[in-house]
N, C-alpha and C positions, 0 to 999 in steps of 0.2 A: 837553439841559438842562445847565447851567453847576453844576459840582462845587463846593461850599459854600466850599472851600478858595481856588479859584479868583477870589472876590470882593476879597480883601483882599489877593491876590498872593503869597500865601504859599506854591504850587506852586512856579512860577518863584523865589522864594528858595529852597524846598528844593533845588532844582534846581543854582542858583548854590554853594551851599553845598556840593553832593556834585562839583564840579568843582573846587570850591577842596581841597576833600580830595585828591581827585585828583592834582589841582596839586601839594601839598606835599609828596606822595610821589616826586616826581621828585628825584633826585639831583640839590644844588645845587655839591656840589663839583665844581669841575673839577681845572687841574692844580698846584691849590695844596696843599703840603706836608700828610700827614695826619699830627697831634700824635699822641703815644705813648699818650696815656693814651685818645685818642677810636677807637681801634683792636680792635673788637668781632665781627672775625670770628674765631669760634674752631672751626670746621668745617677744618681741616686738609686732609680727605679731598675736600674741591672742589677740590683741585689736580687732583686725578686726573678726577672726575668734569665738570669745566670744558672740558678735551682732549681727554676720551674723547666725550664729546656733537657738540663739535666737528668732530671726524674719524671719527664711525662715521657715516657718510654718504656717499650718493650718487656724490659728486666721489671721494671715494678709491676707489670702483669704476673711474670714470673712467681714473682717473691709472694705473691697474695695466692698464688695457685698452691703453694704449698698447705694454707692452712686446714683445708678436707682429706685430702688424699696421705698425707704425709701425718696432720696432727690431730685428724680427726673432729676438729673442730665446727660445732655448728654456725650459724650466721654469726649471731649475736657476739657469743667468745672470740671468733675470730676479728669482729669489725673494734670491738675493746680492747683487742691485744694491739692491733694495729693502732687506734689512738691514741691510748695510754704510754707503748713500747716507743710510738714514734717519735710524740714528743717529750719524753725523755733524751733520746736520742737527738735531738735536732736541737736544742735550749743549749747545748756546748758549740755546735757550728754557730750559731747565731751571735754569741756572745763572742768568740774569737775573731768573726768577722767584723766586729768593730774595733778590733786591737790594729787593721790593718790601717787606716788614714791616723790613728791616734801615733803610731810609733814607725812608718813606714817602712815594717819590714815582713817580711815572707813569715809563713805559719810556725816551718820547720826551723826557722833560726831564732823565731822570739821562743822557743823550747828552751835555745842556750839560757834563756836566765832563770832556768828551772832546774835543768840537767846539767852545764856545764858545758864544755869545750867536746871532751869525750863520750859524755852519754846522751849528746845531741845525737853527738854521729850514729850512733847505735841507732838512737829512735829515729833517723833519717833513713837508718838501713831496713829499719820495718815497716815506712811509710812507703819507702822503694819497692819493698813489696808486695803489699797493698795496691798501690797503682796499678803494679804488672796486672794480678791479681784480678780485680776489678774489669780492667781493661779484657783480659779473654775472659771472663763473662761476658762482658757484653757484645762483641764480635763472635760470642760462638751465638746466643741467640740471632743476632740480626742473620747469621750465615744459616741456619736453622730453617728461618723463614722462605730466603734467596732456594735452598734448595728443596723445600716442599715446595713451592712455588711453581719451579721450572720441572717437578718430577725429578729432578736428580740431575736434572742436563748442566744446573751449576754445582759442583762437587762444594763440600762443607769447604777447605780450602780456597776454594776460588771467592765462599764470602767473605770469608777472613781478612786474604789479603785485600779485597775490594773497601770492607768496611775501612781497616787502619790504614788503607790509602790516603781514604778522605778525610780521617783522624787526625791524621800527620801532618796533611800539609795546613791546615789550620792553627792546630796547636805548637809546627815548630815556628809559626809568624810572629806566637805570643799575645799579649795579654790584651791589646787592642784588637786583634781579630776574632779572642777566644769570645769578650764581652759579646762584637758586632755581629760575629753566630748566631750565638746566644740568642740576643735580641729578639731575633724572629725565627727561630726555629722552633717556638712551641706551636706557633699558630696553627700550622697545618695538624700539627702531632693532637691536639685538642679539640680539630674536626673533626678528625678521624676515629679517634676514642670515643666522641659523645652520641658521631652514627654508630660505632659500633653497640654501644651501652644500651639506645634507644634500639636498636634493630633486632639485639636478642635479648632486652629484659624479659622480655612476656616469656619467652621458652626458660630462664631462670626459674631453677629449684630453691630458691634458698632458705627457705623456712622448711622443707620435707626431711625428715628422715634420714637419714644417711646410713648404708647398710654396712661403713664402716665402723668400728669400736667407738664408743661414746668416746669423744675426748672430756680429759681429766685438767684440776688444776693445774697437774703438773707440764700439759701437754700446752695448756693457753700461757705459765712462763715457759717454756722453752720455745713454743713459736714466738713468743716475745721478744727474746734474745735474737732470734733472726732478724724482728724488723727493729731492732734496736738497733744492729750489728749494720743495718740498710743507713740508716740515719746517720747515723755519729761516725759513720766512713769516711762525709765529708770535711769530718773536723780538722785534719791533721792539711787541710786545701786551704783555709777560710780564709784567711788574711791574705791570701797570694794574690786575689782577685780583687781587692779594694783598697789594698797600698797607694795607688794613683789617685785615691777619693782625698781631698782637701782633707785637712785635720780639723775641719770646722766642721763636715758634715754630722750632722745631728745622728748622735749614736742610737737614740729609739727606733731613727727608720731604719735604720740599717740592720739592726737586732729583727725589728718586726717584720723588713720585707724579707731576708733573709729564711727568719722562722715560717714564713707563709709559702716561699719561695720552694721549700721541701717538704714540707710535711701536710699541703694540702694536696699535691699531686701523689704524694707516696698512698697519704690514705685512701683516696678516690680511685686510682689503677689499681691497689692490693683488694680493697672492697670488688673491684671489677672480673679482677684475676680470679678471686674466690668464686667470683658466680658464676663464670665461666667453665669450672670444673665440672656444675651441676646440668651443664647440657648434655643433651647424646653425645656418647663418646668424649665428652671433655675430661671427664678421670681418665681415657685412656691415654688422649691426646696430650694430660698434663703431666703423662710420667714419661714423655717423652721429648719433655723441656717445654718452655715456656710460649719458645718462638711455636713450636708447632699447637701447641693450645689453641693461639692467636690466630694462626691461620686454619685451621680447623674451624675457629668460628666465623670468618672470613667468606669461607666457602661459599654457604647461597646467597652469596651478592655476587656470583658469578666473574666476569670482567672486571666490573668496581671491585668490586671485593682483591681481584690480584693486583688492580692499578694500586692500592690502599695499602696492601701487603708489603708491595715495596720500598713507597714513602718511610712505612712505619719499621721497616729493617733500616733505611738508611735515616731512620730518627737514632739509632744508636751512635750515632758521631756526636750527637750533641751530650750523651751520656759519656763517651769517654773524653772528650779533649781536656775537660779538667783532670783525668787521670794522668793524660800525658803529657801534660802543660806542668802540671807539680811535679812528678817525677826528675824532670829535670830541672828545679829547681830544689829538687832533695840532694841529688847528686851532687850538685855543687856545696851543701854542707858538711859532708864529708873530709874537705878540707882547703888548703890551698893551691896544691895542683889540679884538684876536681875544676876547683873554680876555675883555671886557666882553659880548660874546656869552654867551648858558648853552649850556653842552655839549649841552642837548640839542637845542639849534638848530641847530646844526653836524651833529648824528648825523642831523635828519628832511632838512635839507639834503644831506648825502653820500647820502641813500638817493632822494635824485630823480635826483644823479649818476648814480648806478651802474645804476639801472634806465633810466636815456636808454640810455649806453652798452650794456646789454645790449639793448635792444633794436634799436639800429643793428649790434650786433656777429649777432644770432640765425642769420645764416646763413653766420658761418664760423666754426663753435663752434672747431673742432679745432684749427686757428690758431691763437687767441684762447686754447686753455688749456693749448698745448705752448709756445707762445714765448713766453707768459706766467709762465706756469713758471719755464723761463728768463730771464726779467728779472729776478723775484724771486731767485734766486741771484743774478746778477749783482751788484746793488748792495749785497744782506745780507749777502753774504760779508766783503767788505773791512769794511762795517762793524761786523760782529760782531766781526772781530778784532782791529781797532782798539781797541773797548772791552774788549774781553777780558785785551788786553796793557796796557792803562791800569788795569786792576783790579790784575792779577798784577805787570807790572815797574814801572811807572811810581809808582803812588798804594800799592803792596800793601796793597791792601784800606781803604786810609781817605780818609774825605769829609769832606768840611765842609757837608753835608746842607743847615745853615740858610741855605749860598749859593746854593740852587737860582737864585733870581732873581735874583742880585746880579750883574749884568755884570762889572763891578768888579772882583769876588774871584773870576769864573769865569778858565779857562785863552784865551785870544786863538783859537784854534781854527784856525790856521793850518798848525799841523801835521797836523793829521788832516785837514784837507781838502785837502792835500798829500795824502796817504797815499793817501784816495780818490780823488784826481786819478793817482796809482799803479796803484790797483786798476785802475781804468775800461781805463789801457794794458793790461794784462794782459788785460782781459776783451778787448777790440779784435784783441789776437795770438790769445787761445785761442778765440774764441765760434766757431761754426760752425750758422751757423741756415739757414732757406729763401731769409733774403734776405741775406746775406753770412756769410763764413766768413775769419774770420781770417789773415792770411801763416802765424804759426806753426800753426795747427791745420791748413791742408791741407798742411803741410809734412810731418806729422806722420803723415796718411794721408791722403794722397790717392787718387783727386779728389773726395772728398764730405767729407772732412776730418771731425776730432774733437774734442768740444766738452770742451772744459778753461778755457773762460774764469773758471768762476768758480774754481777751483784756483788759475790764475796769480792772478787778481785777489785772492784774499785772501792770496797770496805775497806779491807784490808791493807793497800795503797796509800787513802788517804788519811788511817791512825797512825799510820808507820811514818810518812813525811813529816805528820803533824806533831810528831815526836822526835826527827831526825833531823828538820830542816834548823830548827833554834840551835840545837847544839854544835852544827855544822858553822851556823855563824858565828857561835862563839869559838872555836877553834879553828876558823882557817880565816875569821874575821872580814868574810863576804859570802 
């Protein structure tokens, strides 16, 4: 029988009517300038809370699992590389993330007053891939876990698309929903790692022996470069998430909670990750991704242990939506049709990217997320410090904010893309990966050589600017 409602069509307008709500709810801003006075985040403590959701996940288990099995690394050198490398790497996200309430604008467009009009868009076009990047990382471990889990009854596919499901519909809502995630998405993630931690420390090896190759100094810098390349991933995101913060909020918290926000969960999961290897079967379990380490140690909690399993696969939503929340705020600097695009079409678009990719990548995870790794240092370095040394010596600290868009009034961007045409030499002499190794790195230790590309490259980078950016001003006289 046809519902009384139904005569006059007035179901179907309720209907239309609760998607247009829907609708309006989406974030229309992309990466145009946010006015001072429309700036109403006043939660401070999502700096912290935004990072820490972020990075107490799955992947940072990962990334620590590398340092036995891959660099040989004993306790000590590993849990130093991981300190030292981290926060190196996290001291540039921290500090850009206060450039966002100060100038109210996205990460990748305050780059314009570094690069220009043109060599924004380039370093938008590498930020763009990065995201993708990042993002099947982290849908292939969560998919990883989904299918040891079930035996195989969920195909790695079927995690993938599960995971960027829930990825998607969050971060195409934007920057109010990405925070309200956020928020509480570590809480569970932080049970579950510290029963995990407590439940097999005793069975941890980590002071024994390792009956692989002593690792060398050369092996605790190149594991370094890894969890360097973890850290300063963030960098090219920072501002995008605290534009809405008043231009009054105090820039110490927001440096400090920010800094604490990633590099206390990165170190405590990598430390974890490492110890993990040293259980039965964890070196074997870790050369066969991360997700299945995790669930390997999962095991004899039996039921808990799989209820546990799954939460901590679908913790990787809170790891990728900042990838796919920026991504399409990259996109739109690319130009002025880009921009006529909505950001959130760019973010459901990146997230079909990234899940192709992960699915032709599914079976050479380990590949895919060490020299991945390492790309992301490679190119963040130089260009971290390029913008770093254009804050501090070049601009000390002041903008002309309202010329975000102004070609015009922006700087020609030829020195900085100099600078990173610097870096990249540098990366060329120091990188030392599976499929080449630089003249200076095997020079340096041979014959498997030492990976210092990103060191040289952000050397290298920041004499070359610091030498191109003056002259630049005086001949194109901005």
């Amino acid at each position: 029988m046809q519902h009384p409602d139904d005569l006059d069509g007035s179901r179907p307008a309720h209907a239309a009517t609760a998607v247009r709500r829907l609708a309006r709810r989406i974030e229309q801003r992309g990466i145009e300038r946010v006015p001072a006075n429309d700036r109403h985040h006043l939660n401070v403590f999502d700096n912290f809370t935004l990072w820490l959701s972020a990075n107490l996940v799955v992947s940072t288990v990962a990334l620590g699992a590398l340092a036995r099995p891959v660099f040989h690394l004993s306790f000590w050198a590993g849990t130093t590389s991981m300190v030292i490398f981290t926060t190196l790497g996290t001291i540039p996200v921290a500090f850009f993330a206060t450039l966002g309430p100060r100038l109210g604008l996205r990460q990748m467009t305050i780059s314009r007053f570094s690069f220009g009009w043109t060599g924004a868009k380039i370093m938008a076009l590498f930020n763009i891939l990065s995201c993708v990047g990042w993002s099947a990382v982290g849908v292939l471990i969560a998919a990883q876990i989904l299918t040891r889990l079930s035996h195989g009854g969920i195909p790695i596919s079927g995690g993938v698309l599960l995971i960027a499901a829930l990825t998607t519909i969050v971060s195409v809502y934007g920057y109010r929903y990405v925070h309200l995630y956020e928020r509480y998405a570590w809480l569970p993630m932080a049970a579950i790692f510290l029963l995990l931690a407590l439940t097999r420390l005793p069975e941890m090896r980590l002071f024994s022996h390792t009956p692989l190759p002593a690792g060398t100094a050369a092996d605790w810098i190149s594991y370094g470069g890894v969890v360097f390349g973890a850290a300063i991933g963030w960098s090219s995101y920072a501002s995008d998430y605290t534009v809405n913060q008043p231009e009054a909020t105090p820039r110490r918290r927001i440096f400090w909670l920010t800094f604490a926000g990633i590099s206390l969960p990165c170190v405590l999961l990598e430390v974890l990750g490492m110890g993990l290897t040293t259980l039965s079967q964890g070196h074997r379990a870790a050369s066969t991704g991360g997700g299945a380490l995790v669930a390997q140690a999962f095991q004899p909690l039996g039921l808990l242990g799989s209820i546990l399993l799954v939460l901590l696969a679908l913790s990787m939503v809170a790891n990728n939506i900042p990838n796919d929340y920026s991504l399409g705020l990259s996109m739109q600097v690319l130009g002025q049709r880009f921009r006529e695009t909505p950001r959130a079409v760019w973010t459901f678009l990146g997230a079909v990217g990234y899940v192709t990719i992960a699915l032709l990548a599914a079976h050479h995870f380990d590949i895919l997320l060490e020299n991945f790794l390492f790309l992301m240092a490679y190119w963040l370095g130089p260009w971290c410090i390029i913008l770093l040394l254009d804050h501090f010596r070049i601009r000390s600290g002041t903008y002309e904010a309202d010329h975000w868009n102004t070609r015009s009034a922006l700087p020609r961007g030829w020195a900085a893309m100099a600078a990173m045409g610097s870096g990249f030499v540098g990366v060329y002499l120091g990188a030392a990966q599976a499929l080449f190794t630089g003249p200076l790195a095997l020079w340096l230790n041979p014959p498997q050589g030492v990976d210092v590309g990103f060191e040289l490259g952000a050397l290298l980078a920041g004499l070359t600017y610091l030498m191109l950016r003056p002259l630049e001003k005086r001949i194109a006289g901005r």
